[in-house]
C-alpha positions as a printed NumPy array, in Angstrom:
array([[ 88.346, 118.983,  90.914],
       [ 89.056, 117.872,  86.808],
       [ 87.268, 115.45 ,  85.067],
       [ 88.917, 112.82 ,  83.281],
       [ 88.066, 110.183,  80.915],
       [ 89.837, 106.762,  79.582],
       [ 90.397, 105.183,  76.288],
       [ 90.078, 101.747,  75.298],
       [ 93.565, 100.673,  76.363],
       [ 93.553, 101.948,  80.073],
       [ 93.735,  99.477,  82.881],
       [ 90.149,  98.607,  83.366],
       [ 90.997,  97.743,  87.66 ],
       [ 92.184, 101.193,  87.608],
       [ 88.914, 102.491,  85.833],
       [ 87.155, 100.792,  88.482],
       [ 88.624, 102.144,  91.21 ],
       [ 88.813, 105.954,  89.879],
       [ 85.839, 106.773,  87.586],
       [ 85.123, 109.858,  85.735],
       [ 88.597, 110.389,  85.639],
       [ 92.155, 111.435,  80.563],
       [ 93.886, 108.955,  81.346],
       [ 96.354, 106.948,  78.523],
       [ 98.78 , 103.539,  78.337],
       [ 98.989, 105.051,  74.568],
       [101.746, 106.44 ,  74.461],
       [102.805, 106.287,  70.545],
       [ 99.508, 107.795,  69.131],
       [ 98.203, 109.9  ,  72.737],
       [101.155, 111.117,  73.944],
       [102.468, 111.927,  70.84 ],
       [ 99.472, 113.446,  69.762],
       [ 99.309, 115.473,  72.814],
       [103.104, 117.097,  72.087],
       [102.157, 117.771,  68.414],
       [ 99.473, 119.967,  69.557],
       [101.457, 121.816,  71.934],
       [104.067, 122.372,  69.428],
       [101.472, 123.639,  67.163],
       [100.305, 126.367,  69.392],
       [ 96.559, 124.234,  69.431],
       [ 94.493, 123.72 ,  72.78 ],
       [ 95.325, 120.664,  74.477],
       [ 93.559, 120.021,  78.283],
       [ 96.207, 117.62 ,  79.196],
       [ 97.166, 113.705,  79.103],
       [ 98.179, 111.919,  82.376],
       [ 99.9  , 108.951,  81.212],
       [100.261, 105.724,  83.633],
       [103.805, 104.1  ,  83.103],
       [103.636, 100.786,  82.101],
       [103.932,  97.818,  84.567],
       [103.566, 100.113,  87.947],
       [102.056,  99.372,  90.991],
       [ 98.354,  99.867,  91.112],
       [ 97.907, 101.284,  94.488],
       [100.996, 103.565,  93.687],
       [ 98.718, 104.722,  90.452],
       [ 95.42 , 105.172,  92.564],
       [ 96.957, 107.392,  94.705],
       [ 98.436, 109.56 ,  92.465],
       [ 95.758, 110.019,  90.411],
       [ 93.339, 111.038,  93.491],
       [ 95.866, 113.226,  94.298],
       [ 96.36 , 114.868,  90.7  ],
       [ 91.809, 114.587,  90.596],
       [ 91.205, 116.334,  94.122],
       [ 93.928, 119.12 ,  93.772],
       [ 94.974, 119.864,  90.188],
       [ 93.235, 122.245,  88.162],
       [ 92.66 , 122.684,  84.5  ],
       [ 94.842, 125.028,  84.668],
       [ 97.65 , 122.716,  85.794],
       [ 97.304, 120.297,  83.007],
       [ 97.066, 121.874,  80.477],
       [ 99.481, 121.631,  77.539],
       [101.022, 119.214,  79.548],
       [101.703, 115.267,  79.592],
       [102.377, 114.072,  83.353],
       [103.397, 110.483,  84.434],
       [102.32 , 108.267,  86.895],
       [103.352, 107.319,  89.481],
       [104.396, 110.511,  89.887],
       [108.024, 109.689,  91.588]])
């Protein structure tokens, strides 16, 4: 199981439903941020980005889904969306 952890602009019902979980709505300054490193050949555990205006249940269940079976190993140096189709 990862550990994730929110900024200031994530959905706060979300939060409630799925603590301890890095998680960004972002997108110009985390996301981008995120790339930059990659590109740059510097660390970077990952950034799971929620796409604005989706379904919360659709969101919840992804994000169990990416908590209970991803590793670190899977995120890193990589951005993934949710929902996740």
């Amino acid at each position: 199981m990862i550990a994730l952890a929110v900024d200031e602009n994530f959905d706060h019902h979300i939060l409630r439903a799925l603590v301890r979980r890095i998680q960004t709505l972002d997108v110009r300054t985390v996301t981008a941020a995120a790339y930059e490193r990659v590109a740059r050949g510097e660390p970077m555990p990952g950034v799971i980005e929620v796409r604005a205006r989706s379904e919360i249940g659709d969101v919840l269940a992804d994000l169990e889904l990416i908590v209970l079976c991803a590793t670190e190993d899977d995120l890193r140096d990589r951005v993934v969306f949710v929902p996740l189709s």
